[in-house]
Backbone as ProteinMPNN parsed JSONL, in Angstrom:
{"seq_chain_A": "XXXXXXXXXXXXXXXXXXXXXXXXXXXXXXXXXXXXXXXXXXXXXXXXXXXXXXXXXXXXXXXXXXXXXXXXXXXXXXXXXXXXXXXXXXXXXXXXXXXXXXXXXXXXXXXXXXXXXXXXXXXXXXXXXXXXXXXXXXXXXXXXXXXXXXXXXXXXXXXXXXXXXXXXXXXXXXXX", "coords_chain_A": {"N_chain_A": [[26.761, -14.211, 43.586], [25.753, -15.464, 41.43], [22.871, -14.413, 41.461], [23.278, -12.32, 41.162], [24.416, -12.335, 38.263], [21.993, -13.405, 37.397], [20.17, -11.428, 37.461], [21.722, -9.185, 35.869], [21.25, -10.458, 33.668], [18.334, -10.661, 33.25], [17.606, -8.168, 32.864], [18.772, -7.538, 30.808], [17.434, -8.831, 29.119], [14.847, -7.672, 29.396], [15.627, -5.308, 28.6], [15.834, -5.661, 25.786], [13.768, -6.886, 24.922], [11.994, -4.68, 24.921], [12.629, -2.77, 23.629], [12.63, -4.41, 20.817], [9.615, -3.955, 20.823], [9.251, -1.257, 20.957], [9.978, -1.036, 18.332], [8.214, -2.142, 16.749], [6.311, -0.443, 17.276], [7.193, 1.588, 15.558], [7.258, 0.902, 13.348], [3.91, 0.617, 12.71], [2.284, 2.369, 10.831], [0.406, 4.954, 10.099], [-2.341, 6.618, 7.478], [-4.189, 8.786, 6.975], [-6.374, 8.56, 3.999], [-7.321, 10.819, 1.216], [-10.246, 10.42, 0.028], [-11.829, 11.584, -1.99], [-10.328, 12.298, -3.967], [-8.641, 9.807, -3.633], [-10.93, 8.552, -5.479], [-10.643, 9.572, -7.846], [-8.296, 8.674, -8.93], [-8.998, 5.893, -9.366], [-10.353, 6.053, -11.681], [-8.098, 6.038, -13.456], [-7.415, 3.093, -13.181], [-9.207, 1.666, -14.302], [-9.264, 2.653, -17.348], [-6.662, 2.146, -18.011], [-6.039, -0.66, -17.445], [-5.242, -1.412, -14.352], [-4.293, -3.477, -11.585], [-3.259, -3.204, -9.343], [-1.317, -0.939, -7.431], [1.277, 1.093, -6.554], [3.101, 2.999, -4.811], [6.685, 4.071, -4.508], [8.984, 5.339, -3.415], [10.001, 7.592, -5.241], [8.69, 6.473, -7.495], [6.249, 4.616, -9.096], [4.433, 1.604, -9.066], [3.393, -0.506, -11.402], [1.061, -3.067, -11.46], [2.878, -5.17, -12.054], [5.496, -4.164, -12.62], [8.172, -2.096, -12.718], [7.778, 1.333, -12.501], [10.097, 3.581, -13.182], [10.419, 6.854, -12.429], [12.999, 8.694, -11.67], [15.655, 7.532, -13.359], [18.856, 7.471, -11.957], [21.865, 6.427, -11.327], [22.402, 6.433, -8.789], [20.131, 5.095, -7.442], [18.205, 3.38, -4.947], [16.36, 1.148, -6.115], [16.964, -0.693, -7.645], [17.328, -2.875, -5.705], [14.704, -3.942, -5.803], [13.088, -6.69, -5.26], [10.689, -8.13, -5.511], [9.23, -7.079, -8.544], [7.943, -7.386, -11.42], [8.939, -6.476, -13.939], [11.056, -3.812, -14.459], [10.874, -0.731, -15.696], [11.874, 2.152, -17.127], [10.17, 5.648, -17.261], [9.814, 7.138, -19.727], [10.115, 4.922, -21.639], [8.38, 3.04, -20.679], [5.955, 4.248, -21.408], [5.961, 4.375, -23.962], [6.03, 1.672, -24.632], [3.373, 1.168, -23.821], [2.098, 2.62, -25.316], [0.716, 4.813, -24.459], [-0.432, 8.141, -23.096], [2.124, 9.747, -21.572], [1.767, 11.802, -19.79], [-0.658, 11.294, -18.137], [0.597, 9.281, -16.563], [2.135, 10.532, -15.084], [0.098, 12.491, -13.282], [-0.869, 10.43, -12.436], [0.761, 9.396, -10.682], [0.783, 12.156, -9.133], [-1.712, 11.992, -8.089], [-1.618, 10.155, -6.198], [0.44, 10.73, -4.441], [-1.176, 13.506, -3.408], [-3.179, 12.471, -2.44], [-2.227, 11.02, -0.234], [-2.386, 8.341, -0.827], [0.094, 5.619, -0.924], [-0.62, 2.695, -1.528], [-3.012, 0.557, -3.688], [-5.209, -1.762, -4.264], [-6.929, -3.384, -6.579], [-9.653, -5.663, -6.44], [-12.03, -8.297, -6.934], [-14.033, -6.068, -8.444], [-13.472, -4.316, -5.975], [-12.063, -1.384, -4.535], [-9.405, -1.583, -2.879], [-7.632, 0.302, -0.53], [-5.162, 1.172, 1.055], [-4.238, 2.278, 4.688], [-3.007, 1.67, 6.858], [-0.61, -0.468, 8.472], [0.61, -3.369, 10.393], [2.844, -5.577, 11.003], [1.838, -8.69, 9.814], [-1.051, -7.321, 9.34], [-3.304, -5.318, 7.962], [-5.194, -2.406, 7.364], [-7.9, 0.166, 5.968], [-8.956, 1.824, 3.368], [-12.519, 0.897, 1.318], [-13.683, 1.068, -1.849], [-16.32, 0.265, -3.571], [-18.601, -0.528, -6.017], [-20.856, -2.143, -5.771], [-23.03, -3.572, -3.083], [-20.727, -4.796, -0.244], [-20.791, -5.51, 2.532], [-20.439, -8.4, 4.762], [-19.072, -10.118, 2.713], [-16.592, -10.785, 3.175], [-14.932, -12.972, 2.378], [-14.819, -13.315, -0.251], [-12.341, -12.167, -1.262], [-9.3, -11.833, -2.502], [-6.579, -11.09, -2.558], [-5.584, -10.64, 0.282], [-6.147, -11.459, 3.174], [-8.969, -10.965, 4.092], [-11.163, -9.387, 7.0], [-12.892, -7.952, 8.203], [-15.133, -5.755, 6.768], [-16.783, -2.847, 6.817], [-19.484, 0.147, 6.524], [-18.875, 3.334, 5.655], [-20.353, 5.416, 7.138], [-22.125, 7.987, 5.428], [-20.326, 8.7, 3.069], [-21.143, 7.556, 0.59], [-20.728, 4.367, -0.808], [-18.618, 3.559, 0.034], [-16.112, 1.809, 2.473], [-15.203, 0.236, 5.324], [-11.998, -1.426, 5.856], [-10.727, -4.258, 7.19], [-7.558, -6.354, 7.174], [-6.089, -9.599, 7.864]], "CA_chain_A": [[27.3, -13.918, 42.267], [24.76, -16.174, 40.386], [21.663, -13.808, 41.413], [24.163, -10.785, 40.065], [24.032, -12.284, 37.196], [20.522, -13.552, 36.54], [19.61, -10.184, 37.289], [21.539, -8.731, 34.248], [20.934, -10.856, 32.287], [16.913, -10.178, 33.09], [17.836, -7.005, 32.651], [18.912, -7.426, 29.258], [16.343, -9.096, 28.416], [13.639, -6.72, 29.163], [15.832, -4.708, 27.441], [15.577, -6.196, 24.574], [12.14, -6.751, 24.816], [11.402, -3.318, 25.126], [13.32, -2.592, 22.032], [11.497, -5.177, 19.809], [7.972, -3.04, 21.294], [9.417, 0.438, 20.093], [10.738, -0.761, 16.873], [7.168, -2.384, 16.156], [5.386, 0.604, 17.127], [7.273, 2.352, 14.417], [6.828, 0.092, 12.005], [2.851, 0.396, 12.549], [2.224, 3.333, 10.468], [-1.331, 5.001, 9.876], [-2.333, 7.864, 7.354], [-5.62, 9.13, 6.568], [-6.236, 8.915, 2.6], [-8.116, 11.646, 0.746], [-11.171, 9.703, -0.352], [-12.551, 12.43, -2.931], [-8.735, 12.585, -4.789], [-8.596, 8.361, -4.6], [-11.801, 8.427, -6.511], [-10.158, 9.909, -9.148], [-7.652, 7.174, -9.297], [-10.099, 4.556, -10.156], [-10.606, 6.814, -13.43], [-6.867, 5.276, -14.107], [-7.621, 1.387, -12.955], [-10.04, 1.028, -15.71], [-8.501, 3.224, -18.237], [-5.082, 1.29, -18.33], [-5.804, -1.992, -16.454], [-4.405, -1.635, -13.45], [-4.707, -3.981, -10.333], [-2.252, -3.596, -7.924], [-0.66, 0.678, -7.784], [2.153, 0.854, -5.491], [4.005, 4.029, -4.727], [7.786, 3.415, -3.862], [10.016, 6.357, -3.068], [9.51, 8.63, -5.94], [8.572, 5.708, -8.752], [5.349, 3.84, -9.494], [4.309, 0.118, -9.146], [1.955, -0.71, -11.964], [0.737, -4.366, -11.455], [4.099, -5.86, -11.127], [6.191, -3.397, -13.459], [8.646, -0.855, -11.627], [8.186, 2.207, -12.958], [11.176, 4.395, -12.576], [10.715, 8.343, -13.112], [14.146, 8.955, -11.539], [16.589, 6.818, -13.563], [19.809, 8.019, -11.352], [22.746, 5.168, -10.731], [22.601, 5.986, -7.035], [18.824, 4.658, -7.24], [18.089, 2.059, -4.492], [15.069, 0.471, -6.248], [17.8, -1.887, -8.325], [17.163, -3.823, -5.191], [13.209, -4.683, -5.582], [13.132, -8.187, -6.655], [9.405, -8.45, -6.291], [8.238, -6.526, -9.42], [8.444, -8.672, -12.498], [10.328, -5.454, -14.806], [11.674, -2.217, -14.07], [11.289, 0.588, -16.859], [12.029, 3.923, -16.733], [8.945, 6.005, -17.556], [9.594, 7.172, -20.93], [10.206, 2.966, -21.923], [7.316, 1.908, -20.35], [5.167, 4.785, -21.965], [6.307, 3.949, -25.107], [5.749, 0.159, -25.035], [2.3, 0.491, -23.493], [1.502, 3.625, -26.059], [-0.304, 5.69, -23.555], [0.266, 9.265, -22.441], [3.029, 10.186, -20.193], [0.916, 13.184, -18.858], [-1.43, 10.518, -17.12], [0.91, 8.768, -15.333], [2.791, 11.715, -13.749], [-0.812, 12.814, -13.449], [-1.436, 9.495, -11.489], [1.642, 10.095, -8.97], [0.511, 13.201, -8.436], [-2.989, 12.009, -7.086], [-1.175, 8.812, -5.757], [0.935, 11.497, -3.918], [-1.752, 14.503, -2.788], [-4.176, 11.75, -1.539], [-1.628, 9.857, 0.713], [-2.171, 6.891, -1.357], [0.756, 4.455, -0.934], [-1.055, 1.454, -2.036], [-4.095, 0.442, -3.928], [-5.214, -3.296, -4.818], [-8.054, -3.805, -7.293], [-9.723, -7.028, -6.344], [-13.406, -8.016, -7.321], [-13.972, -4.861, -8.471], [-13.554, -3.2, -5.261], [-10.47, -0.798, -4.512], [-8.497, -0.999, -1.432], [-6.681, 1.771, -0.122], [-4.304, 1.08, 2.629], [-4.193, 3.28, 5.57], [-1.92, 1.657, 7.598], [-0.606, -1.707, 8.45], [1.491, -3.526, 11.399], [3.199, -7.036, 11.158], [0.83, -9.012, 8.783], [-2.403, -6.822, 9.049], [-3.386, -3.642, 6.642], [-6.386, -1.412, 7.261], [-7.92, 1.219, 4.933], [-10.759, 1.777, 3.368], [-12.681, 0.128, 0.366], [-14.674, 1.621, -2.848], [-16.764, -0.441, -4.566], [-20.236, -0.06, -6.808], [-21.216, -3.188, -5.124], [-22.202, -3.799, -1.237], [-19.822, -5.626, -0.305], [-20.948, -6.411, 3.578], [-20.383, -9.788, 4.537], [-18.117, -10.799, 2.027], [-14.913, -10.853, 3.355], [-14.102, -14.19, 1.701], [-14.249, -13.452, -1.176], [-11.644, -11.489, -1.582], [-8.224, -13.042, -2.625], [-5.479, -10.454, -2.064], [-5.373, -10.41, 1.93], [-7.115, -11.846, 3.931], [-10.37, -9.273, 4.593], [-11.781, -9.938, 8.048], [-14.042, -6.998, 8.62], [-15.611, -4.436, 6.567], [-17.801, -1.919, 7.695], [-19.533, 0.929, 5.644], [-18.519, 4.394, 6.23], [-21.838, 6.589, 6.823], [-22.024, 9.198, 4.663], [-19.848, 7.968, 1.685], [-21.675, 6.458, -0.738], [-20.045, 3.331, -1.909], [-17.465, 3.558, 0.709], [-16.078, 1.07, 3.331], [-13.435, 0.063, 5.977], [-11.468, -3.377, 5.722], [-9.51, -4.766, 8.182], [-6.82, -7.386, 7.065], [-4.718, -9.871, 9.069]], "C_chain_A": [[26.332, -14.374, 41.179], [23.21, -15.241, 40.184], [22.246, -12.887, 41.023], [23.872, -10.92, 38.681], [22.635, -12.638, 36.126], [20.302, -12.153, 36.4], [19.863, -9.46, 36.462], [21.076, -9.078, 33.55], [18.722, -10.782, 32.276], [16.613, -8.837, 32.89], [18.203, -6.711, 31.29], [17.995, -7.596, 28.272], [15.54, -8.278, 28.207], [13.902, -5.64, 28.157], [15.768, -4.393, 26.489], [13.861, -6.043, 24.181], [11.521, -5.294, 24.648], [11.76, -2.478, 23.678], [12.622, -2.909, 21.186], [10.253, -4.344, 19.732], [8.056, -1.8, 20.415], [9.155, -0.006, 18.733], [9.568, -1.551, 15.826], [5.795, -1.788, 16.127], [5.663, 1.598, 16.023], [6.865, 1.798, 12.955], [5.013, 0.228, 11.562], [2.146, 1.747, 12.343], [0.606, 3.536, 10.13], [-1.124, 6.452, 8.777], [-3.493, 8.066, 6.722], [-5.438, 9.258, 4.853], [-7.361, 9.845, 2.338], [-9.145, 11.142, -0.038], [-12.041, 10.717, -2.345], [-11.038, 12.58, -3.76], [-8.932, 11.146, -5.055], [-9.971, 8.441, -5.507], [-11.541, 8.792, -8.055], [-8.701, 9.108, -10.022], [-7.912, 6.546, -9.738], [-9.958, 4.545, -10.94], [-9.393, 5.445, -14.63], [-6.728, 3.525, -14.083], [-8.175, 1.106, -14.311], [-9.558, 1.415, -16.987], [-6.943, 2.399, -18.947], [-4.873, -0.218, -17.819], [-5.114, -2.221, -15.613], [-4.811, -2.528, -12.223], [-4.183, -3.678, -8.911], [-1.603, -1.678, -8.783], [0.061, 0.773, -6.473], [2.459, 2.797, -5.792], [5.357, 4.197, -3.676], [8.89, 4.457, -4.041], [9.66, 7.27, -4.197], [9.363, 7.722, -7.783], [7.193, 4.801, -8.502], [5.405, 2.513, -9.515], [3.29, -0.272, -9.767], [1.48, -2.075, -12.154], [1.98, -4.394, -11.032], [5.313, -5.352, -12.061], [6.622, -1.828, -12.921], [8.312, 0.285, -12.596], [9.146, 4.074, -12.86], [11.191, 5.818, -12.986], [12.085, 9.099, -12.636], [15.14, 7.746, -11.961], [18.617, 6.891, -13.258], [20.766, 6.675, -10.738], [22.467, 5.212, -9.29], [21.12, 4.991, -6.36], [18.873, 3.596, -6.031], [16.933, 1.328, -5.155], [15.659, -0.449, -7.262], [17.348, -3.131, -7.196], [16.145, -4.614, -4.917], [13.688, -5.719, -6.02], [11.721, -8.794, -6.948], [8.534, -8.155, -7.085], [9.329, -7.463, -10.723], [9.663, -7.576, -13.405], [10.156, -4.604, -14.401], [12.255, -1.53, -15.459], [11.519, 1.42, -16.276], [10.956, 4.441, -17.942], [8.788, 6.415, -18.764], [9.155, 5.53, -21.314], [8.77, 2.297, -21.661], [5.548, 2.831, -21.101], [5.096, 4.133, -23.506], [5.684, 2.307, -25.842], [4.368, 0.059, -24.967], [1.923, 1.379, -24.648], [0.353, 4.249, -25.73], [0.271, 7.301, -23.361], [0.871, 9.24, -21.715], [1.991, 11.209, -19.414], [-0.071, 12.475, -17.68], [-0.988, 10.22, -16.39], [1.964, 9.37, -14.503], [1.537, 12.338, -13.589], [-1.114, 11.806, -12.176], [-0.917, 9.44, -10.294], [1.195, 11.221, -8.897], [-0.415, 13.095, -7.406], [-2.757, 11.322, -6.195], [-0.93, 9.865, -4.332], [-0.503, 12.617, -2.35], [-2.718, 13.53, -2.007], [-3.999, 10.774, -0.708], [-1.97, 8.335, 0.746], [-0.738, 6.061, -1.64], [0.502, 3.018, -1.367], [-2.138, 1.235, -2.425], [-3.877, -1.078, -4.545], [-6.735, -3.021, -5.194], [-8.315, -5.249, -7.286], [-11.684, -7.471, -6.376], [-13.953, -6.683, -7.347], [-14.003, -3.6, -7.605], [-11.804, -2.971, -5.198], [-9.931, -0.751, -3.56], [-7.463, -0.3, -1.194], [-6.362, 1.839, 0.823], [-3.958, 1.969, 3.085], [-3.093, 3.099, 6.127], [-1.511, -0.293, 7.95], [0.67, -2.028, 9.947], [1.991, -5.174, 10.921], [2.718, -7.43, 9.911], [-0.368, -8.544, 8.764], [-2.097, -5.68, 8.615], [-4.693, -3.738, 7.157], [-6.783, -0.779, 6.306], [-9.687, 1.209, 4.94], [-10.964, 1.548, 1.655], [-13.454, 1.037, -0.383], [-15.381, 0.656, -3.681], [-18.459, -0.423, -4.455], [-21.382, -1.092, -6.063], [-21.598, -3.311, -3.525], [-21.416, -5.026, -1.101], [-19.553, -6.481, 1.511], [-20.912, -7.605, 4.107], [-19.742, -10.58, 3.702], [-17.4, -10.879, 2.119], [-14.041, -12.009, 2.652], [-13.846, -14.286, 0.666], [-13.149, -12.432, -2.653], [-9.923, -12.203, -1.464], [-7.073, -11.956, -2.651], [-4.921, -10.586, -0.909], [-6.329, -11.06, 1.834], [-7.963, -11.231, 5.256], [-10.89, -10.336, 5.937], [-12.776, -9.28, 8.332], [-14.048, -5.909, 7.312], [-16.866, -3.773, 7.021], [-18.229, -0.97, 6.318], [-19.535, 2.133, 6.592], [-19.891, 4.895, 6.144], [-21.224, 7.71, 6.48], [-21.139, 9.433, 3.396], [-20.699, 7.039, 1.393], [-20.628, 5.728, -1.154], [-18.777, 2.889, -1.045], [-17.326, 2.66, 2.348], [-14.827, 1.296, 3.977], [-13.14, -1.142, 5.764], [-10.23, -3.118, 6.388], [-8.669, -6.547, 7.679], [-5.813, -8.347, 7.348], [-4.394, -11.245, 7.901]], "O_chain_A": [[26.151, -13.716, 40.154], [22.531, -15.276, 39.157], [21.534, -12.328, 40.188], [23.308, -10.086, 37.974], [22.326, -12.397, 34.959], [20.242, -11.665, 35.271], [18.94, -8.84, 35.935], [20.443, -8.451, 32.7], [18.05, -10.873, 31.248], [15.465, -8.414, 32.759], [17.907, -5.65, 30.74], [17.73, -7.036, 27.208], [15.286, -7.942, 27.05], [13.162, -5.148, 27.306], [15.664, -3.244, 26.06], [13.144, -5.352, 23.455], [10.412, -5.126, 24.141], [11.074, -1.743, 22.967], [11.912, -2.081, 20.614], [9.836, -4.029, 18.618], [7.309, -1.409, 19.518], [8.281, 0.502, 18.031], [9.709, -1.66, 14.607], [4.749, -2.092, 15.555], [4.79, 2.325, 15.55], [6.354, 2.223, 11.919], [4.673, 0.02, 10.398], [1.532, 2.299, 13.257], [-0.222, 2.644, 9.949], [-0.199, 7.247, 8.944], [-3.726, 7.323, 5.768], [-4.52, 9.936, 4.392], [-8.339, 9.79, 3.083], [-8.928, 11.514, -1.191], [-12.547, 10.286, -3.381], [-11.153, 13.692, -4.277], [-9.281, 10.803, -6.184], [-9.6, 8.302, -6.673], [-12.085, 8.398, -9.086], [-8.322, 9.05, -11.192], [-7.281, 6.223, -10.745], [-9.512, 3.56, -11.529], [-9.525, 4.683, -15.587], [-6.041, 2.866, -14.864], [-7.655, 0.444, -15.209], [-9.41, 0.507, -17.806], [-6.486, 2.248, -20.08], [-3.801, -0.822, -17.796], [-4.279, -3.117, -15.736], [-5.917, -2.192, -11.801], [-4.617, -3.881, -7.777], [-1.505, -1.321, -9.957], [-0.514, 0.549, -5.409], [2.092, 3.533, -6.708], [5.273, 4.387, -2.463], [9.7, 4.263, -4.947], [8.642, 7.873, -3.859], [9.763, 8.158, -8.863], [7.242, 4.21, -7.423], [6.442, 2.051, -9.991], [2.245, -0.471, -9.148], [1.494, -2.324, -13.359], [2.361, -3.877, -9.981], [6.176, -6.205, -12.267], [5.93, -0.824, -12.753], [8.703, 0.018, -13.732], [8.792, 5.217, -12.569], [11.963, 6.095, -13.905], [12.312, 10.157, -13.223], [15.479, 6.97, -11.067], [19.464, 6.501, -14.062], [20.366, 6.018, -9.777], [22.309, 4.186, -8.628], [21.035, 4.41, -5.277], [19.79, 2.796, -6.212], [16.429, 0.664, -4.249], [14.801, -1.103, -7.856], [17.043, -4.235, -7.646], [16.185, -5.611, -4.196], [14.512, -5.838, -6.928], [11.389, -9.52, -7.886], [7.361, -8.507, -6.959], [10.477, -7.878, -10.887], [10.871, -7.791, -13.506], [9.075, -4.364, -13.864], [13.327, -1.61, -16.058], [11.437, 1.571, -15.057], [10.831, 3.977, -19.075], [7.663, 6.201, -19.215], [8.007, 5.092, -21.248], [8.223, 1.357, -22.237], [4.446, 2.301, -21.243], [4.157, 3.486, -23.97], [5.192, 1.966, -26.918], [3.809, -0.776, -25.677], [1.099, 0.71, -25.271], [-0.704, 4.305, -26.359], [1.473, 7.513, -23.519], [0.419, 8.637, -20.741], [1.626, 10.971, -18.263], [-0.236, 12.962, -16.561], [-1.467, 10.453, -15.28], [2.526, 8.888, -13.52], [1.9, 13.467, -13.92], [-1.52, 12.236, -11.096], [-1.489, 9.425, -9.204], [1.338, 11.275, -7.676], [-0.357, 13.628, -6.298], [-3.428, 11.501, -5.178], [-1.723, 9.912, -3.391], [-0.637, 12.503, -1.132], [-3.023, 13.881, -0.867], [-4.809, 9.921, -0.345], [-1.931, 7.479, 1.63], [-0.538, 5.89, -2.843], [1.445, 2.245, -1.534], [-2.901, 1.678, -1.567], [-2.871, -1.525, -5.096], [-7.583, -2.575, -4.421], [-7.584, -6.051, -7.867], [-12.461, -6.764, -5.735], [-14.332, -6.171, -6.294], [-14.3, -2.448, -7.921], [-10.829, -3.659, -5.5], [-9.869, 0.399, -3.124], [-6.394, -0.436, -1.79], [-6.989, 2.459, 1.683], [-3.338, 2.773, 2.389], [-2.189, 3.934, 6.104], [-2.269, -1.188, 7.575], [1.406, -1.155, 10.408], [1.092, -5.852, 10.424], [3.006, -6.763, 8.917], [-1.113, -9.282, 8.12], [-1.036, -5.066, 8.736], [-5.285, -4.794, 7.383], [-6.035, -0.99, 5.351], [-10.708, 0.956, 5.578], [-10.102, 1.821, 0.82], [-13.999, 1.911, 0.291], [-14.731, 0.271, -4.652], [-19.246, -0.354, -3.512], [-22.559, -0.79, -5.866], [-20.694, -3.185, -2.698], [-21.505, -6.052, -1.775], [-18.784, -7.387, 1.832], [-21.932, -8.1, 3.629], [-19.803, -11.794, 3.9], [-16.838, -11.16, 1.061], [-12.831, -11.99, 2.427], [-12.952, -15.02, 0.245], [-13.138, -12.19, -3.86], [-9.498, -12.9, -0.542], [-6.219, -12.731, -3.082], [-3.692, -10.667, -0.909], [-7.14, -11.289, 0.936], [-7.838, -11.083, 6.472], [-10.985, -11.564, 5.935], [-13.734, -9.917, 8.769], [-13.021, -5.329, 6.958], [-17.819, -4.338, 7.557], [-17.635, -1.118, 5.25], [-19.932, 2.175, 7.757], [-20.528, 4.782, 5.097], [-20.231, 8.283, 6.928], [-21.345, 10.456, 2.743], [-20.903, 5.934, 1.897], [-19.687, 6.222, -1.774], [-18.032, 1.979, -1.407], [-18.178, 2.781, 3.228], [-13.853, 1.988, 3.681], [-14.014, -1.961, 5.477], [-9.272, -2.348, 6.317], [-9.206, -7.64, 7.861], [-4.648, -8.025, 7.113], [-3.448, -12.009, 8.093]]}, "name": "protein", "num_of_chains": 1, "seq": "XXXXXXXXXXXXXXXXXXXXXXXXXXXXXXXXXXXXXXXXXXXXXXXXXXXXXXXXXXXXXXXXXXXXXXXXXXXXXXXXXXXXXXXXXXXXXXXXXXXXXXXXXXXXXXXXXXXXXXXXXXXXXXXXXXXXXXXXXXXXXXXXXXXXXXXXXXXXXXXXXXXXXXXXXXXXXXXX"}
């Protein structure tokens, strides 16, 4: 009776275990970004001071300021709590006194060039590909080489970059 039941219950386990595996292979998403579209992103980093460009269901993350182009009660993005304010996109046009046309201009490119995330950090740009657990991938832009420096980069913590041959200016970075 006692080996009956180890055996479920090792049976559950693996179960389990096997579960946890799936549900962290989904989680470990990858997507090629359009390198010649983010370049035209940048344009907007320097232009408006941006560091940090999120893209979060169909609303903008500009530094640490939600920006909401669907202001709809059913919204779930009431529940961020890590962006410092949450406008809605007229509001936040208004305050900064910039064009609107840019920054539905900027989701668009955010959008067509399967950019989900960008971090401006010593003036290079990272552009996350994909990420699992605590590590992010992608690939880097900056005017600078930037070989061998992984340290000094203060967002993540860069472990590898590489340079892409055949992009000018262009790298990979691996971050755990």
């Amino acid at each position: 009776m006692q080996k009956m039941i180890n055996r479920r219950l090792y049976i559950s386990l693996i179960s389990v275990l096997f579960t946890i595996i799936l549900s962290c292979n989904i989680e470990k998403q990858s997507r090629e970004i359009d390198i010649n579209k983010s370049e035209k992103i940048i344009e907007y980093f320097s232009k408006y001071s941006i560091n940090k460009l999120f893209l979060y269901q169909e609303h903008l993350i500009i530094n640490d300021t939600l920006i909401k182009f669907n202001n709809s009660t059913n919204d779930s993005v009431q529940s961020l709590l890590w962006t410092t304010f949450q406008m809605d996109l007229n509001e936040w046009v208004s305050v900064k006194n910039i064009n609107q046309e840019d920054i539905v201009n900027l989701k668009r490119l955010m959008i067509e060039s399967n950019n989900l995330k960008i971090i401006k950090d010593q003036d290079a740009y990272f552009f996350s590909e994909g990420g699992w657990i605590d590590s992010e991938w992608g690939k880097v832009f900056s005017l600078k080489n930037i070989l061998d420096q992984e340290d000094i980069f203060k967002f993540e913590r860069v472990q590898d970059i590489e340079v892409i041959e055949g992009k000018l200016n262009w790298y990979e970075y691996y971050a755990d």
